[in-house]
C-alpha positions in Angstrom: 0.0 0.0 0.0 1.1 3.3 -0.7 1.8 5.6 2.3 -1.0 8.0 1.6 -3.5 4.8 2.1 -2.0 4.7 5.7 -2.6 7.7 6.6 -6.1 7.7 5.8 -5.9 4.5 7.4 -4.0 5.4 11.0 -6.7 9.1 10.6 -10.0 6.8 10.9 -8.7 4.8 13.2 -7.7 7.9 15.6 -10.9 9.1 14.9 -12.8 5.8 15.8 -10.9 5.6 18.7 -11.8 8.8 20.2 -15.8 8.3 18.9 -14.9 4.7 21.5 -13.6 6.7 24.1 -16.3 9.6 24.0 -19.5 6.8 23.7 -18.0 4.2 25.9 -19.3 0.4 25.3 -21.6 1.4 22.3 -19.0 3.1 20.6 -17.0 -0.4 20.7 -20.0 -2.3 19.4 -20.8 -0.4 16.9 -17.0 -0.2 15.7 -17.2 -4.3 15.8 -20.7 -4.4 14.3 -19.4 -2.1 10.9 -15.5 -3.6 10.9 -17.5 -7.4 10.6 -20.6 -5.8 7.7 -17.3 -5.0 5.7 -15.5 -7.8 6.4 -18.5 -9.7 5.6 -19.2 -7.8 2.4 -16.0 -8.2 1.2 -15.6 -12.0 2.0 -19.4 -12.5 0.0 -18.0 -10.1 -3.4 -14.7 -12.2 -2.9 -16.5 -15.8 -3.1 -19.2 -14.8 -5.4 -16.6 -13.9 -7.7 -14.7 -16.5 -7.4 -17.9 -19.0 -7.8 -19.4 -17.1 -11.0 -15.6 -17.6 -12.3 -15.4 -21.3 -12.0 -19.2 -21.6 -13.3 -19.8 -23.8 -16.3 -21.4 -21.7 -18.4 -22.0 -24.3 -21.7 -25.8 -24.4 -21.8 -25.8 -28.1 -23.1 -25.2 -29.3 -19.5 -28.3 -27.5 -18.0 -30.4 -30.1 -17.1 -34.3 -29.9 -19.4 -37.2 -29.5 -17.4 -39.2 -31.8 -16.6 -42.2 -32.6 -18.8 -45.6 -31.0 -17.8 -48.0 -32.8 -15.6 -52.1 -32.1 -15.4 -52.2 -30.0 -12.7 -54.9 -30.5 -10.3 -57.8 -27.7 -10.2 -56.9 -25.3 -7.2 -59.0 -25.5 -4.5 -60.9 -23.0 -2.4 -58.0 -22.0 0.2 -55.9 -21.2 -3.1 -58.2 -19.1 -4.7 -59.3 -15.3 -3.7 -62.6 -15.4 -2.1 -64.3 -12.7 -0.4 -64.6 -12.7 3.7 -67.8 -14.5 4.8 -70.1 -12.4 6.7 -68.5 -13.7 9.6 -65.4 -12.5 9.9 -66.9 -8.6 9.7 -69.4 -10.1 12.2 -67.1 -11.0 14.7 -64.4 -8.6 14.5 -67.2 -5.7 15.4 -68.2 -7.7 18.4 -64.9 -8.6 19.1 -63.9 -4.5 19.4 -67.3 -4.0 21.2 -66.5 -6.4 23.7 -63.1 -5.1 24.2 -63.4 -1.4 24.6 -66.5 -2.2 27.0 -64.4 -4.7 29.0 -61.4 -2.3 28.9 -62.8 0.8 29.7 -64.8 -0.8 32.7 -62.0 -2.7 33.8 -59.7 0.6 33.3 -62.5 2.5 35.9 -63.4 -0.4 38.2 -60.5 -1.8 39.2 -57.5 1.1 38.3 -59.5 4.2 39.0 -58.5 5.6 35.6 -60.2 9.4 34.7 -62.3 9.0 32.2 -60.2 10.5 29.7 -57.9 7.6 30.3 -60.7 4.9 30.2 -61.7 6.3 26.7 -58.4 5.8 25.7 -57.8 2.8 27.4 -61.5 1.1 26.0 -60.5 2.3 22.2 -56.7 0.7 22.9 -58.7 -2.8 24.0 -61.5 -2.5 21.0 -58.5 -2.4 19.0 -57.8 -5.5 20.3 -60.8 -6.8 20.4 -61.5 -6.4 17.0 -58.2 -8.1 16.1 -58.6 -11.0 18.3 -62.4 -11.6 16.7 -61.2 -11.1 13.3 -58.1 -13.7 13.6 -60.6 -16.3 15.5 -63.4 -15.8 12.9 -60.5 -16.4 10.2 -59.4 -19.3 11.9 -62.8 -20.7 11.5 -64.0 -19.6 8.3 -60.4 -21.6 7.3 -61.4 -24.7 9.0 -64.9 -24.6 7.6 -64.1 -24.5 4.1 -61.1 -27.1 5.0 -63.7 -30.0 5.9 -66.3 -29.1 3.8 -63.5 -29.6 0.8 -62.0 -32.5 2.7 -65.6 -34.0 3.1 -66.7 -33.3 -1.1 -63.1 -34.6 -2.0 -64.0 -38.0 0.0 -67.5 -38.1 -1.4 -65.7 -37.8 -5.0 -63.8 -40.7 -4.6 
């Protein structure tokens, strides 16, 4: 290396060295954390290279395809249906349930102000609404599961 490329090289390290001193422990892991990303970087440009340089590239020894099967029709799960009325169903009683549970619960039992229950009852009905929407999907799932599992078995 030329000695200009040590300088530059002695300057950052003086200067990480006082950013370790002035930030303590974080300063040393973040030095560690970016000395192994360009170590790493440089290790993955250094083998992909290597590996795209020893590639066969004759196209004759690219293995064909295999031929094309009848692919079975896709069934409901794999196709894009529209929610059931359910799941909307659920997830507004779900969020009901949640801000009325949470909003009580926030003024029974932690003597919130009722600025705080409000806030505390729309944070549950969030909640609420996503735990009724996930347990409606859950079922809507497992209802069209069996009933294709059930016409599949009637089929054959």
């Amino acid at each position: 290396m030329r000695r200009s490329t040590y300088a530059w090289l002695a300057i950052a390290l003086a200067v990480a060295c006082g950013a370790i001193n002035w930030l303590g422990i974080a300063g040393w892991l973040a030095v560690v954390v970016l000395a192994a990303s360009v170590a790493m970087h440089v290790a993955g440009n250094a083998i992909g290279t290597k590996l795209r340089d020893s590639a066969d590239s004759r196209l004759e020894r690219v293995p064909r395809p295999p031929p094309r099967l009848p692919a079975n029709p896709p069934s409901h799960l794999e196709q894009r249906t529209p929610l059931s009325r359910l799941v909307p169903v659920a997830t507004g009683v779900g969020a009901a349930a949640g801000g009325v549970a949470g909003g009580l619960t926030l003024i029974r039992l932690a003597a919130a102000s009722p600025a705080g229950a409000v806030l505390g009852g729309a944070s549950s009905a969030v909640l609420g609404g996503l735990l009724g929407f996930l347990t409606a999907s859950l079922f809507e799932i497992i209802r069209t599961s069996v009933r294709e599992a059930v016409a599949a078995e009637h089929r054959g």
